[in-house]
Each structure stands twice: as C-alpha cells, then as structure tokens.
N, CA, C and O atoms as CSV, one atom per row, in Angstrom:
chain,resi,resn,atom,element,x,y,z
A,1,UNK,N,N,72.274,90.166,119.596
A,1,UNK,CA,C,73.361,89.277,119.927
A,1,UNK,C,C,74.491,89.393,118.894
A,1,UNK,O,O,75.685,89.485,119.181
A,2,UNK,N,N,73.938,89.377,117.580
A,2,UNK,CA,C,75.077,89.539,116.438
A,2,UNK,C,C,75.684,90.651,116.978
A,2,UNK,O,O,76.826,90.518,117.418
A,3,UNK,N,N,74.941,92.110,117.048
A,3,UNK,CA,C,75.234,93.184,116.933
A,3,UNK,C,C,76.446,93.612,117.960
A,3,UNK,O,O,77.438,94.221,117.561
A,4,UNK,N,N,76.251,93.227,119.306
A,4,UNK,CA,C,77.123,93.103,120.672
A,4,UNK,C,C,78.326,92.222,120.239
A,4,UNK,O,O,79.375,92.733,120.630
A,5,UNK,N,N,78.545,90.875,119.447
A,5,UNK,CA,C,79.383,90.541,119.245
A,5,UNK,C,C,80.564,90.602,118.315
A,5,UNK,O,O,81.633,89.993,118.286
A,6,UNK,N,N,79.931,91.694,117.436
A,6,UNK,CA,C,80.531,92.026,116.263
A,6,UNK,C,C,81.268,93.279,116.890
A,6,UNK,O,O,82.492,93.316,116.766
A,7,UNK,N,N,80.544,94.433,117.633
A,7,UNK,CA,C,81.066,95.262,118.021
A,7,UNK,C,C,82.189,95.303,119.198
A,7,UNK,O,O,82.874,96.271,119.529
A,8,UNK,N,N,82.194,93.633,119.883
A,8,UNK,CA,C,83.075,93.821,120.670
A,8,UNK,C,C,84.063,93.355,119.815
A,8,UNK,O,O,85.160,93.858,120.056
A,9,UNK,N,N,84.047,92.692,119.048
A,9,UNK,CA,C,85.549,92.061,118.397
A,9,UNK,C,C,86.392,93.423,117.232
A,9,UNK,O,O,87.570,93.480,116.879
A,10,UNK,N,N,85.211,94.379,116.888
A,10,UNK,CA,C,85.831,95.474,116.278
A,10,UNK,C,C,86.666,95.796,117.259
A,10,UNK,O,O,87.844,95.461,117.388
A,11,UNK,N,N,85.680,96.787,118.281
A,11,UNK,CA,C,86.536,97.181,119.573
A,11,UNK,C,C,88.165,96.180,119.601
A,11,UNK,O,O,89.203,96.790,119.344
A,12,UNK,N,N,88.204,95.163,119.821
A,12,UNK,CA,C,88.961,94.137,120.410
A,12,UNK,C,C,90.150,94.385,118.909
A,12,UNK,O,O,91.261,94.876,119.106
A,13,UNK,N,N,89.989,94.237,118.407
A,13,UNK,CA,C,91.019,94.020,116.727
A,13,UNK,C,C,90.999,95.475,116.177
A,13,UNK,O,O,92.116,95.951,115.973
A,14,UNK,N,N,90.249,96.030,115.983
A,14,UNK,CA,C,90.276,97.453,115.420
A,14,UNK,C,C,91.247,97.565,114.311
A,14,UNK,O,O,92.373,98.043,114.170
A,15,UNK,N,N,89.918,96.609,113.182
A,15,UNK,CA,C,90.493,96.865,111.895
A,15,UNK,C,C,90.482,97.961,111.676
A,15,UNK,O,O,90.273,98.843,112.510
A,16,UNK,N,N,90.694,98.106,110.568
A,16,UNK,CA,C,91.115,100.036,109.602
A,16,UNK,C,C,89.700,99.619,108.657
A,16,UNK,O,O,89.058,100.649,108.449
A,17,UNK,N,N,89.153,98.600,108.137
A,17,UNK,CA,C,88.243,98.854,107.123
A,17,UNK,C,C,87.179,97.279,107.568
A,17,UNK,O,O,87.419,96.573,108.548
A,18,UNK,N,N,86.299,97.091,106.804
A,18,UNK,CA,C,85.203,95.890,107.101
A,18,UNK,C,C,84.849,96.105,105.906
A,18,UNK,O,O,84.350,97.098,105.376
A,19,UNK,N,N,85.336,94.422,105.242
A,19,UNK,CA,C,84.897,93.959,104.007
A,19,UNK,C,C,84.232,92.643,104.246
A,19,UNK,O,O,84.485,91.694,104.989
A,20,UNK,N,N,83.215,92.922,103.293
A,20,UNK,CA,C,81.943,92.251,103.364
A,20,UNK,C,C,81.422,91.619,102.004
A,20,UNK,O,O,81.580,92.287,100.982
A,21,UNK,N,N,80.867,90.489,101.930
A,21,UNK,CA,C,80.384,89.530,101.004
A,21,UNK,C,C,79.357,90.378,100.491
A,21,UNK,O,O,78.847,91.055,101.384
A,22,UNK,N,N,78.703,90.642,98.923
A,22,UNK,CA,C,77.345,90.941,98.510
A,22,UNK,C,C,76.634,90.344,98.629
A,22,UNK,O,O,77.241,89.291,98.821
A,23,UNK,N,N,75.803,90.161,98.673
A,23,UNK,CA,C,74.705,88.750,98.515
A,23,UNK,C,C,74.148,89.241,97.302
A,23,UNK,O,O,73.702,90.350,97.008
A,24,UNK,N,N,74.288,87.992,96.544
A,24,UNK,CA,C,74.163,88.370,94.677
A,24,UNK,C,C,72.970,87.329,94.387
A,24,UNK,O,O,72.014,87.740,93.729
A,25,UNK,N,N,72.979,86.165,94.789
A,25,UNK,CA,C,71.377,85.777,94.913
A,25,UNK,C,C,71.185,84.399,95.878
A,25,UNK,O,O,71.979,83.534,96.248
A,26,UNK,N,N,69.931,84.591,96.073
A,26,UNK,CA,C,69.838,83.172,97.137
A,26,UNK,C,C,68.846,82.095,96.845
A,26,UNK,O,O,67.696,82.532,96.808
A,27,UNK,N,N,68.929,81.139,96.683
A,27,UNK,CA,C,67.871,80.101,96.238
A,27,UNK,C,C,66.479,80.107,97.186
A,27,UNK,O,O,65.377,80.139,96.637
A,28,UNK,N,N,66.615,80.073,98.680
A,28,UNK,CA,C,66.039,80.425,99.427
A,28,UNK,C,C,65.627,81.961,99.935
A,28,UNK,O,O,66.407,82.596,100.645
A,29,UNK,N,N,64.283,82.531,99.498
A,29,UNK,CA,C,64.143,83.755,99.854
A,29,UNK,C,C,64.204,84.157,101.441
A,29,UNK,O,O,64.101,85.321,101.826
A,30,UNK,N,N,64.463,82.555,102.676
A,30,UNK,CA,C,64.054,82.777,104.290
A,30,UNK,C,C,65.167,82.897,104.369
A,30,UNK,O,O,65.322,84.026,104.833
A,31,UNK,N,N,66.698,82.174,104.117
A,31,UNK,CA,C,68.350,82.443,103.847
A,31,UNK,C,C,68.410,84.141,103.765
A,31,UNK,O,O,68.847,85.000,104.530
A,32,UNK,N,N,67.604,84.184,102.154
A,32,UNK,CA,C,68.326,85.830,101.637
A,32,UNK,C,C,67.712,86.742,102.785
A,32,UNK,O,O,68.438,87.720,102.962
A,33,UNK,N,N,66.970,86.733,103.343
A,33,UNK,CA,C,66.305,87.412,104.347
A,33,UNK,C,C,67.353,87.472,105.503
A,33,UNK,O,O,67.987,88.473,105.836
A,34,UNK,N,N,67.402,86.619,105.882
A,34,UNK,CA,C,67.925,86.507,107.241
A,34,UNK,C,C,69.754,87.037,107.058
A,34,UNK,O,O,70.361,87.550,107.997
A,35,UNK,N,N,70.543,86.718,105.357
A,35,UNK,CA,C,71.558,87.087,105.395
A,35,UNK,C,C,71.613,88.518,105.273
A,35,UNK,O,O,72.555,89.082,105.830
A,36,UNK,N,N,70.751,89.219,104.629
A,36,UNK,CA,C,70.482,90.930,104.986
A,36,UNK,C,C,70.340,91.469,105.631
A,36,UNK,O,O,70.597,92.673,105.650
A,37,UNK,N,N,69.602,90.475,106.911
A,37,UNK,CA,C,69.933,91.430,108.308
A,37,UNK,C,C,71.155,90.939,108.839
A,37,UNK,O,O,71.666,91.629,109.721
A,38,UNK,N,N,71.612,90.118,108.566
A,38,UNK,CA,C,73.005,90.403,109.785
A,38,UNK,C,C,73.926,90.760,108.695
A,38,UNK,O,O,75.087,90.573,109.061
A,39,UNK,N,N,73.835,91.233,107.412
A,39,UNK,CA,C,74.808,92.024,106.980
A,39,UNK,C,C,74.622,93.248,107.709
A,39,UNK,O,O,75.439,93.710,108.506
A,40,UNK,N,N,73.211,93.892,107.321
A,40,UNK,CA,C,72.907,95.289,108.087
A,40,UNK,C,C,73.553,95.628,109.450
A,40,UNK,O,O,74.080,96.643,109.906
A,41,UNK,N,N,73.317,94.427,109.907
A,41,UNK,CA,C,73.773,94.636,111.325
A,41,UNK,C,C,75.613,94.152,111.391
A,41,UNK,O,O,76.225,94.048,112.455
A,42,UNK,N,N,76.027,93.994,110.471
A,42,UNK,CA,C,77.266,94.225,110.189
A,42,UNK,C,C,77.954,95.523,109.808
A,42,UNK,O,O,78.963,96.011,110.317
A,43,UNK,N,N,77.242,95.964,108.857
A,43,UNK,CA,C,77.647,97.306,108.836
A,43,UNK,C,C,77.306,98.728,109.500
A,43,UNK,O,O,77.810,99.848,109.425
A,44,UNK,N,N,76.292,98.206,110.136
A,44,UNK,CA,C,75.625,99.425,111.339
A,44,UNK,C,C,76.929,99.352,112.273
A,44,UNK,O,O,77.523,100.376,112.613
A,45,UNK,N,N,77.407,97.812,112.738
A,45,UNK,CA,C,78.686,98.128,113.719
A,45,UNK,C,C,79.503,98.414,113.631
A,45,UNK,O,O,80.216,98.743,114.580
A,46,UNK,N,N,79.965,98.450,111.950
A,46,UNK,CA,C,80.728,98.544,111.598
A,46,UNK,C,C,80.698,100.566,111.344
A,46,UNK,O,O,81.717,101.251,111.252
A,47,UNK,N,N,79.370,101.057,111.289
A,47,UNK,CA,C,79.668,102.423,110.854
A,47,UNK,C,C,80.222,102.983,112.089
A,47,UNK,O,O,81.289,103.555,112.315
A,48,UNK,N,N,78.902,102.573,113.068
A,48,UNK,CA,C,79.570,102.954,114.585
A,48,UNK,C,C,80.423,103.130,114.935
A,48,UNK,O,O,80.409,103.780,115.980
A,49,UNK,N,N,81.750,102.736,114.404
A,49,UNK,CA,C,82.583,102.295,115.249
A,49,UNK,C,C,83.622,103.439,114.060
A,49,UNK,O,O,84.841,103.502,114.219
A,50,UNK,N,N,83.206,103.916,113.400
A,50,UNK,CA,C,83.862,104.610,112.880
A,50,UNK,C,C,84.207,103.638,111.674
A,50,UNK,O,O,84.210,104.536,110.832
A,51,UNK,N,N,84.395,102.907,111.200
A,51,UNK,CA,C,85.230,102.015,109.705
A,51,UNK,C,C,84.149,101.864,108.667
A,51,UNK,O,O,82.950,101.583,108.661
A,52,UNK,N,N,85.160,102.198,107.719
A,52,UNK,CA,C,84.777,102.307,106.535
A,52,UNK,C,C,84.179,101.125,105.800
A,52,UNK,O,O,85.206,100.590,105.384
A,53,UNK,N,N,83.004,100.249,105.304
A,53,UNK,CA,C,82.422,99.381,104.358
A,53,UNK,C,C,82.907,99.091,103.270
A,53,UNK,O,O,82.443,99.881,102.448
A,54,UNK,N,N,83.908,98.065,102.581
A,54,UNK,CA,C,83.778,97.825,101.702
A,54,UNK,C,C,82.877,96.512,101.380
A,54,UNK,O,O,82.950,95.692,102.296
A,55,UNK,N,N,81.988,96.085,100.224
A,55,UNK,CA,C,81.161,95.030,99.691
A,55,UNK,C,C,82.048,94.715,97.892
A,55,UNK,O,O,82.459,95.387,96.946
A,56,UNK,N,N,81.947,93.299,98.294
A,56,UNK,CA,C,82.351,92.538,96.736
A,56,UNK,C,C,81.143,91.272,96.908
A,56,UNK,O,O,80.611,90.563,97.762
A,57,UNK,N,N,81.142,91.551,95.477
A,57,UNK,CA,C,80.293,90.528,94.830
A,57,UNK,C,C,80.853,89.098,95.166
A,57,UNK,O,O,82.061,88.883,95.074
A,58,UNK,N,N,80.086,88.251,95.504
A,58,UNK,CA,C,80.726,86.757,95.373
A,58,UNK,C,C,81.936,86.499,94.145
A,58,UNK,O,O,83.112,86.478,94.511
A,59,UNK,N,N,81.624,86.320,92.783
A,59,UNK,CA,C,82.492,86.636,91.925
A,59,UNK,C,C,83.812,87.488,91.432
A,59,UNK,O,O,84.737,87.140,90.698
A,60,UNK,N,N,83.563,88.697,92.086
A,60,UNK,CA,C,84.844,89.133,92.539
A,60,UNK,C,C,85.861,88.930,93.046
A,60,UNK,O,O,87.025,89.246,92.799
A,61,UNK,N,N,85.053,88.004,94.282
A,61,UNK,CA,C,85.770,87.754,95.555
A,61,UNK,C,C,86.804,85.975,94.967
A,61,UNK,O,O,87.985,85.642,95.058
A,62,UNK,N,N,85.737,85.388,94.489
A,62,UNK,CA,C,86.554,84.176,93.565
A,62,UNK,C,C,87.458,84.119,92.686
A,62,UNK,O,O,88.341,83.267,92.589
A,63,UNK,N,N,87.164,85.494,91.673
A,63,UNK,CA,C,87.867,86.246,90.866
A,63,UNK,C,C,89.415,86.627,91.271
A,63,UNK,O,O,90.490,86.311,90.760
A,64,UNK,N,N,89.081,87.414,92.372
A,64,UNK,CA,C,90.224,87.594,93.157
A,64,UNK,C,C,91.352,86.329,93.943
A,64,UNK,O,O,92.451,86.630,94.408
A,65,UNK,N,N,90.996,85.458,93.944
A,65,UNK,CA,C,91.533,84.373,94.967
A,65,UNK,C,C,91.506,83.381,93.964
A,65,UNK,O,O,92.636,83.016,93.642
A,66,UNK,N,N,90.675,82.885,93.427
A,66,UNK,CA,C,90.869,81.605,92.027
A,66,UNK,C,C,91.336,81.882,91.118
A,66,UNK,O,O,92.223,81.222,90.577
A,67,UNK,N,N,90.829,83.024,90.662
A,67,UNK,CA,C,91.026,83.639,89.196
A,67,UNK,C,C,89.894,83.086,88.310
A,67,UNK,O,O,89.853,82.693,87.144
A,68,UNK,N,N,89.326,83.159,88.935
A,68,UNK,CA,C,87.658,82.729,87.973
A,68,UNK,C,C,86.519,82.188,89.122
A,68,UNK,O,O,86.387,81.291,89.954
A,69,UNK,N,N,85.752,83.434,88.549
A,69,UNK,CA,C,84.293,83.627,89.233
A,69,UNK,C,C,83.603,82.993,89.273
A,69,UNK,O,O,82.602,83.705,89.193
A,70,UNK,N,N,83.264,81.958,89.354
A,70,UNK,CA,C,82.477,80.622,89.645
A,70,UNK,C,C,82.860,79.109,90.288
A,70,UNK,O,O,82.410,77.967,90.186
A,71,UNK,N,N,84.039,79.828,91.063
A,71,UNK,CA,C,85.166,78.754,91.616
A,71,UNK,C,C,83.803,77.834,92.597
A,71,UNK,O,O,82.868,78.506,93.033
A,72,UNK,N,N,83.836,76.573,92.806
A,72,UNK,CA,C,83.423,76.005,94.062
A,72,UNK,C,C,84.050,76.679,95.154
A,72,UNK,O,O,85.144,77.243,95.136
A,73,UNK,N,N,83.202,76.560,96.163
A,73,UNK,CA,C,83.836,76.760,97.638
A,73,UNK,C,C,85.017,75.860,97.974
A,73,UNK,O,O,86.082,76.383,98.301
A,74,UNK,N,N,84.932,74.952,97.932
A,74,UNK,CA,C,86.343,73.941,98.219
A,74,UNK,C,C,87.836,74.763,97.504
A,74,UNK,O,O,88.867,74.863,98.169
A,75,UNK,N,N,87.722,75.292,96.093
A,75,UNK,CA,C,88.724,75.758,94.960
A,75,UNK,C,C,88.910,76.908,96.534
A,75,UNK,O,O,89.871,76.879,97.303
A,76,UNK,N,N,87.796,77.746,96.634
A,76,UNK,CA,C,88.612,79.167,96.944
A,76,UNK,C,C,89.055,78.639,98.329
A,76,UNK,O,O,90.091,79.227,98.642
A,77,UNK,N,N,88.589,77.564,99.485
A,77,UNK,CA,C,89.674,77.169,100.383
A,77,UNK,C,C,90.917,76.869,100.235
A,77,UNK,O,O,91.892,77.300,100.851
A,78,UNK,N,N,90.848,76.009,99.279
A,78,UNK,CA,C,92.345,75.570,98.517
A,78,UNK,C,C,93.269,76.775,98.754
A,78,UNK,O,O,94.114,76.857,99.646
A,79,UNK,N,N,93.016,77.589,97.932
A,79,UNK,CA,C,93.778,78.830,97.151
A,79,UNK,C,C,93.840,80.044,98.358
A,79,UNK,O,O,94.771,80.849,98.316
A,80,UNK,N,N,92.846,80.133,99.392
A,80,UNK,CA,C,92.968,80.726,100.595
A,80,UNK,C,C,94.370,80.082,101.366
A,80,UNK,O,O,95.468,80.614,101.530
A,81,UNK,N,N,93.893,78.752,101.762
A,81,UNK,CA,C,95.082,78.122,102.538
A,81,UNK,C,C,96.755,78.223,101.596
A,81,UNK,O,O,97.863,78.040,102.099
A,82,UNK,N,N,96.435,78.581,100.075
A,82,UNK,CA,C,97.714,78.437,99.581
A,82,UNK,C,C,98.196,80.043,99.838
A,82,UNK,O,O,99.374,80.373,99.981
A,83,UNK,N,N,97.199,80.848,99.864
A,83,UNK,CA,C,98.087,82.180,99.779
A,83,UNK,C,C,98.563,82.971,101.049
A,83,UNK,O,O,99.274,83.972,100.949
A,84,UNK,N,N,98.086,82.413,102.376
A,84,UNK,CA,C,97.824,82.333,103.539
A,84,UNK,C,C,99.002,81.441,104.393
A,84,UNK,O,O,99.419,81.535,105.547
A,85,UNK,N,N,99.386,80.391,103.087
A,85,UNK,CA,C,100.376,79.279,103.857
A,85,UNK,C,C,100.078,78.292,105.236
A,85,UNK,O,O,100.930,77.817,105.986
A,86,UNK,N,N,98.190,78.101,105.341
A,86,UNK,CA,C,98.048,77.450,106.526
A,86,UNK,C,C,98.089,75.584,105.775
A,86,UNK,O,O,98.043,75.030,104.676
A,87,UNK,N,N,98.205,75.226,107.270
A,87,UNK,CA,C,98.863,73.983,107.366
A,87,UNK,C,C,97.508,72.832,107.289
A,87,UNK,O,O,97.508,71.748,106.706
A,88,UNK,N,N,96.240,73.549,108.183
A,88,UNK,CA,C,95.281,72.972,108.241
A,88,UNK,C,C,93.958,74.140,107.638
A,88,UNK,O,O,93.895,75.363,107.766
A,89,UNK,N,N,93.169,73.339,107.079
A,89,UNK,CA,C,92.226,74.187,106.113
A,89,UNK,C,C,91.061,74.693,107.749
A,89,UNK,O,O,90.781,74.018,108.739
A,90,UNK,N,N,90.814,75.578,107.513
A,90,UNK,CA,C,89.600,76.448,108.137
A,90,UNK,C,C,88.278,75.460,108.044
A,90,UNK,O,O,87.596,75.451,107.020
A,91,UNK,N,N,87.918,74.510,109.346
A,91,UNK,CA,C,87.010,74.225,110.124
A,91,UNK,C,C,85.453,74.398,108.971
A,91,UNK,O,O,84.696,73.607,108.408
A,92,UNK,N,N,85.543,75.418,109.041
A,92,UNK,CA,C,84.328,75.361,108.024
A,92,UNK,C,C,83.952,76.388,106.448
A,92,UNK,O,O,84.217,77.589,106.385
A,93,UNK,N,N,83.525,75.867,105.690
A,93,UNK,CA,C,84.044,76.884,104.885
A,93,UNK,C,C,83.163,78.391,104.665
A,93,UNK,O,O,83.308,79.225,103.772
A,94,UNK,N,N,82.588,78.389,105.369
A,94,UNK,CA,C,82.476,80.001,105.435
A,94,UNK,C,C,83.896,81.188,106.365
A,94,UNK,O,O,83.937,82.419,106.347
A,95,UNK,N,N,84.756,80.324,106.990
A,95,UNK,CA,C,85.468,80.865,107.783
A,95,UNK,C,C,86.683,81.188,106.431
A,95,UNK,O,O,87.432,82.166,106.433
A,96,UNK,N,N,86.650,80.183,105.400
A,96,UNK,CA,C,87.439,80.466,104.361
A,96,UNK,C,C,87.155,81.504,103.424
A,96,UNK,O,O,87.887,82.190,102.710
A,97,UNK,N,N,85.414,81.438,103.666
A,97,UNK,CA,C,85.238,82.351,102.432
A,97,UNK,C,C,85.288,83.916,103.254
A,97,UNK,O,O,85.518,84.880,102.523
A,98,UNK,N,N,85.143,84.100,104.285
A,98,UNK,CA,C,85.132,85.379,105.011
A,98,UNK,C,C,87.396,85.609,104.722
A,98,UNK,O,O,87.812,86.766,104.659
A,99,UNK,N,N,87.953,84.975,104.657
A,99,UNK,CA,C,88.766,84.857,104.399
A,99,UNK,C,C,89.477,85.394,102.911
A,99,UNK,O,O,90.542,85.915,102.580
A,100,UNK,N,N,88.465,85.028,102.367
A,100,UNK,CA,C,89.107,85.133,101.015
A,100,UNK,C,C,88.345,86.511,100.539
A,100,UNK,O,O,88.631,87.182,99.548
A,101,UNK,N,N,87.058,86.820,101.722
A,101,UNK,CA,C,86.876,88.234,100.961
A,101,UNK,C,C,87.918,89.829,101.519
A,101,UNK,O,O,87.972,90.926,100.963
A,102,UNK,N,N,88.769,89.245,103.065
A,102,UNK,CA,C,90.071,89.784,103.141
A,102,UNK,C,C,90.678,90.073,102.151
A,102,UNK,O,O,90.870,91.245,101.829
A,103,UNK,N,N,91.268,88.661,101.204
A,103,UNK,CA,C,92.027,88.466,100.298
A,103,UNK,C,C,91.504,89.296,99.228
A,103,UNK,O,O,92.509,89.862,98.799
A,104,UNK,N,N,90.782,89.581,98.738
A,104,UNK,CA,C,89.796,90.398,97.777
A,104,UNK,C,C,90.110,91.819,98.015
A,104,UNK,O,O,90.797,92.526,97.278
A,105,UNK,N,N,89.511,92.186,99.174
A,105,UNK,CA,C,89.768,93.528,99.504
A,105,UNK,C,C,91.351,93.876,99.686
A,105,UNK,O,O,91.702,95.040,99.500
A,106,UNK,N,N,91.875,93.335,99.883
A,106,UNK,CA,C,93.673,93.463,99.833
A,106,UNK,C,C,94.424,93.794,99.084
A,106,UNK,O,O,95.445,94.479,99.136
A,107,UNK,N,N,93.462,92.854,97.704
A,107,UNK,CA,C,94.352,92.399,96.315
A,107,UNK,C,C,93.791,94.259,95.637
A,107,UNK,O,O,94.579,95.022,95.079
A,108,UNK,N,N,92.709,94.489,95.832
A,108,UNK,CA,C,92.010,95.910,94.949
A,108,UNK,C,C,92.367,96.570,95.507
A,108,UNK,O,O,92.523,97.608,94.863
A,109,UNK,N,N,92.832,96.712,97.084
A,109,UNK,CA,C,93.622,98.019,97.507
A,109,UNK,C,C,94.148,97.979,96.880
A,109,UNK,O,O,93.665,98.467,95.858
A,110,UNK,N,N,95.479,97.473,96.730
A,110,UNK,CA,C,96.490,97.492,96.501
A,110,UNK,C,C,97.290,96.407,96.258
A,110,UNK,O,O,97.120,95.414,96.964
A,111,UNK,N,N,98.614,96.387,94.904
A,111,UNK,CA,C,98.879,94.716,94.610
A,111,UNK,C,C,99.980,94.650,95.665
A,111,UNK,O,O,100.359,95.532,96.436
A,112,UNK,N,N,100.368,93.501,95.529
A,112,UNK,CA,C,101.640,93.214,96.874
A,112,UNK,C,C,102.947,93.724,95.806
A,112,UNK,O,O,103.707,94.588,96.243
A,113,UNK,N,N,103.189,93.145,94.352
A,113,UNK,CA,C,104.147,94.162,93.765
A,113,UNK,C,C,104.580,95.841,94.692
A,113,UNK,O,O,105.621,96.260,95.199
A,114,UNK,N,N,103.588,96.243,94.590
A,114,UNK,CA,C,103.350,97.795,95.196
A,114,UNK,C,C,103.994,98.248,96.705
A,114,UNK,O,O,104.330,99.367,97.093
A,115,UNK,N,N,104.028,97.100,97.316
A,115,UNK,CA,C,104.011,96.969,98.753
A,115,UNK,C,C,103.053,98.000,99.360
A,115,UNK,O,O,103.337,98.965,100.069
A,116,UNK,N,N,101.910,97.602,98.946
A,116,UNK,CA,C,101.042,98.824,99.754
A,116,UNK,C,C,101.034,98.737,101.231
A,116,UNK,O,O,101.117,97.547,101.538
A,117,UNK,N,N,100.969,99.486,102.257
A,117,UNK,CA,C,100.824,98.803,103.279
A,117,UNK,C,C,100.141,100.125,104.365
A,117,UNK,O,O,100.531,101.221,104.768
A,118,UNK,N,N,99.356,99.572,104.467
A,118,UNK,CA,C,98.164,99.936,105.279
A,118,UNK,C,C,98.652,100.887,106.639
A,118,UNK,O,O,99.470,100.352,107.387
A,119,UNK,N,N,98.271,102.003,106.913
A,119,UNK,CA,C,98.555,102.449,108.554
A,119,UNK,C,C,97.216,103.075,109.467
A,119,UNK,O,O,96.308,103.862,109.199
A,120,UNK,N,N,97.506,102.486,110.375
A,120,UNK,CA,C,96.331,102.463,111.222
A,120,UNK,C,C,96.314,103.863,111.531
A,120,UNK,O,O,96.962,104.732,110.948
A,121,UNK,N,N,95.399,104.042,112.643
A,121,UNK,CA,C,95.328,105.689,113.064
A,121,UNK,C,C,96.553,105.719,114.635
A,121,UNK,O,O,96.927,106.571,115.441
A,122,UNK,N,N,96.792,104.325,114.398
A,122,UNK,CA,C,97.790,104.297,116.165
A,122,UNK,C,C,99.803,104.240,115.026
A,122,UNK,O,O,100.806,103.825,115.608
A,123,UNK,N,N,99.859,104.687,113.658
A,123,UNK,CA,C,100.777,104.255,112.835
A,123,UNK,C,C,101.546,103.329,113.243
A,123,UNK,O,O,102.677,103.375,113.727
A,124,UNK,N,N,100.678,102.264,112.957
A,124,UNK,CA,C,101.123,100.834,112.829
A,124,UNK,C,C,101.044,100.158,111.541
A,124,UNK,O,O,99.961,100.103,110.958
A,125,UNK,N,N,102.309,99.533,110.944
A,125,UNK,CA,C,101.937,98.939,109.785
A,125,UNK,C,C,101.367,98.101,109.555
A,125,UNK,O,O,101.648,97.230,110.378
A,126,UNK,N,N,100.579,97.731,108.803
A,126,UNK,CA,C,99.476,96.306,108.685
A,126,UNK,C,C,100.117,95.897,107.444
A,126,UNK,O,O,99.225,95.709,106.617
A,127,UNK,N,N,101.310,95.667,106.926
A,127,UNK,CA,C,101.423,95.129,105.805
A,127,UNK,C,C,101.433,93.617,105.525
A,127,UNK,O,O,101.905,92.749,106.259
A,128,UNK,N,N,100.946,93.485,104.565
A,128,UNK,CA,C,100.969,91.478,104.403
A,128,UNK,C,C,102.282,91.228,104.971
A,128,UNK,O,O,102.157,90.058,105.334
A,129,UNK,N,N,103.500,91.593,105.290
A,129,UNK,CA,C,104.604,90.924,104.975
A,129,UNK,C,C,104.496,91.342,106.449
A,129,UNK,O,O,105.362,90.565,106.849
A,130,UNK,N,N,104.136,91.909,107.448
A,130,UNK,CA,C,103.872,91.167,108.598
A,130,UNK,C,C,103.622,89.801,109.103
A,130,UNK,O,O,104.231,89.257,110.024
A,131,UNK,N,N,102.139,89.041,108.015
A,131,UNK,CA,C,101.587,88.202,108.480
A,131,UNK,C,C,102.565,86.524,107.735
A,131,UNK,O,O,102.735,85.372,108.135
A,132,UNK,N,N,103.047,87.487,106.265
A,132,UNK,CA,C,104.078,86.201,105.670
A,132,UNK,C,C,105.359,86.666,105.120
A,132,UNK,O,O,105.617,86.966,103.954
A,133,UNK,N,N,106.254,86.676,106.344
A,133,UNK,CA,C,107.748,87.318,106.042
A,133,UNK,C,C,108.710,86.330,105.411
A,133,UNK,O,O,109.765,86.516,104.804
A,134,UNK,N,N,108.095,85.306,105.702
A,134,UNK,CA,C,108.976,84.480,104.101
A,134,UNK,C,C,108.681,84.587,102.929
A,134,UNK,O,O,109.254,83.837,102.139
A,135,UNK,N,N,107.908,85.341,102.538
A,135,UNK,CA,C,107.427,85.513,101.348
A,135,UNK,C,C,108.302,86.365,100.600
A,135,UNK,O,O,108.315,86.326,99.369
A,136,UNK,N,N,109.155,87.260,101.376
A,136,UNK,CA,C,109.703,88.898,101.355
A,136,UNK,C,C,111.151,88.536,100.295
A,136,UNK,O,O,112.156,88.005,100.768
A,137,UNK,N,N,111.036,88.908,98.892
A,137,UNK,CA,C,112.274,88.566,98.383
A,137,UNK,C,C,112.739,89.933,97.670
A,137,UNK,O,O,112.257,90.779,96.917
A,138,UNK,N,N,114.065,89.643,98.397
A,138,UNK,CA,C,115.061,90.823,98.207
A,138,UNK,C,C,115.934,90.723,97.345
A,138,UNK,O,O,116.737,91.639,97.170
C-alpha cells in the first residue's frame, strides 16, 4: 500500500531527487522496525522510478533549518513556516518535519546566495524563487 502510493505521487510530481530522514535512534525497537521498512520501501520507489536518494541525519536536518541540532519539533515548524512564509502551520508535525528535510537537502545543494537552481530532465527550472518571488532582491 505504501509502496503503490508513493510511486504514484512520484509518477504524479516527478521530483528530480528523494530526500529522506535517517533514523538515528528509536526508543521503541517495534517504531524502529516498522520505520525501516517504509523507508526501504521509500527508496525502492524511489530507485524505480529512476531518482536519486539523498538521507540526512535528524540533526542535520535541524541543523539546517534551526541552526542547532537538537531543536524540538515545534522550533523546526516554527522556522519551516518562517522560511516557507506559510500562514498556517502544517496539520501535523511530521508533515513539517518531511518539510524541513526538503529544506536540508536544498540548503547542501546549494546556498540561495548562489542561485542554484535545479533543472529537470523536461528543462524546467525548479528554483526556490519560483516557490517565493518576493523574496527576489535586486
């Protein structure tokens, strides 16, 4: 079921890359279990489909978006919704933290100084300043 639904929304969006949370440790060994297979089965759809895997450590990923690796979950919603510019915070916070490991993988491509900006295989630009063109100072 994961597997069918993951692969249709690739299909459907057809990112350029799939970045993914590490799992760095779990209090519960039936959790850490169960989050290893549907990573697996995240990145099996993800190979399929042709795209490339990137994985960050939880800490990275906080690192990247807080600026310090041991942020609460609430901090890296905060700082998601601030860099993002949404109005209402993300429903639940794993939708933030899948969010902020975007933000992660974005920031190590490439800095926004740089204007890196991404091209698909259809050369389309994916650059941030698509998604926040007020941001754009000239």
């Amino acid at each position: 079921m994961v597997y069918v639904g993951l692969s249709k929304l690739l299909k459907e969006h057809d990112p350029e890359v799939v970045a993914i949370e590490d799992l760095f440790y779990a209090r519960n060994a039936r959790s850490a279990s169960k989050l290893g297979h549907v990573r697996g089965v995240a990145m099996l759809a993800a190979a399929e489909a042709g795209m490339p895997v990137s994985e960050y450590l939880p800490t990275q990923v906080k690192q990247a978006v807080v600026g310090y690796g041991r942020a609460e979950k609430q901090q890296v919603r905060d700082m998601v919704m601030l860099l993002l510019g949404l109005k209402n915070p993300p429903r639940k916070l794993d939708a933030s933290d899948a969010l902020a490991v975007a933000i992660c993988h974005a920031h190590l491509v490439g800095s926004v100084e740089t204007e890196v900006s991404l091209r698909s295989s259809k050369g389309v630009s994916r650059s941030w300043r698509r998604y926040r063109p007020d941001q754009i100072e000239r």
